[in-house]
Phi, psi and omega in degrees: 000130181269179203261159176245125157281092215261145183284143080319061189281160202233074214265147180236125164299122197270123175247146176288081173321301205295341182258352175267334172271006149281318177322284178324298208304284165322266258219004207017182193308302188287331158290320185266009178282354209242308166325308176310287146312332153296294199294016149280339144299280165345305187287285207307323163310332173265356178266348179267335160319305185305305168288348176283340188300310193282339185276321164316316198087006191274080195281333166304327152283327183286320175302319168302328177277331183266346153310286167338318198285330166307320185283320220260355144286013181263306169287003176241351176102029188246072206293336190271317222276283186308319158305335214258337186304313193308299174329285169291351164277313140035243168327319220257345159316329209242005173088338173273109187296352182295293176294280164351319149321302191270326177287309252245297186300318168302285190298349148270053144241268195347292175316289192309316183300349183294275199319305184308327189270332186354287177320310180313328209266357155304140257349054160276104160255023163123000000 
């Protein structure tokens, strides 16, 4: 009998200093923590449409919910969040169902660590 290995992945949020201390700049602390915070509202909001899309097979709405989800990690300075997005329309362009897994699972282990740190990423002001 072989041994199983269960995966523990340990997932960090990557964040974009530079776009979160435009974000401040622009909008100063109390605008850009209600940016911040919307767009983190916004994202929790696109993941249960999103997992019904991808459990559906309606890859044409998923691509649209991970476009979105991208712009609006992106625009907050959640750099890993977005990439993990990109990673998974990615995948799911080309068809691969493996991959399309494992990035899909990834990037909602992100979206929840964003939602729990949320609060963390307030006040960065640079």
């Amino acid at each position: 009998m072989q041994d199983v290995t269960v995966l523990r992945p340990v997932e960090r949020l990557s964040l974009d200093p530079v776009r979160i201390a435009a974000i401040y700049r622009d909008f100063g602390p109390g605008g850009a923590e209600t940016v911040i915070a919307r767009a983190l509202n916004e994202m929790a909001l696109l993941v249960p449409p999103l997992g019904r899309a991808y459990d559906g097979g309606d890859f044409a709405e998923f691509s649209r919910g991970l476009a979105r989800l991208q712009r609006l990690a992106d625009r907050s300075g959640l750099a890993g969040l977005s990439f993990a997005a990109l990673a998974v329309a990615d995948c799911a362009t080309h068809g691969d169902a493996t991959a399309l897994a494992a990035t899909w699972d990834r990037l909602t282990r992100l979206i929840e660590l964003a939602m729990e740190t949320g609060a963390g990423l307030r006040g960065l002001s640079g």
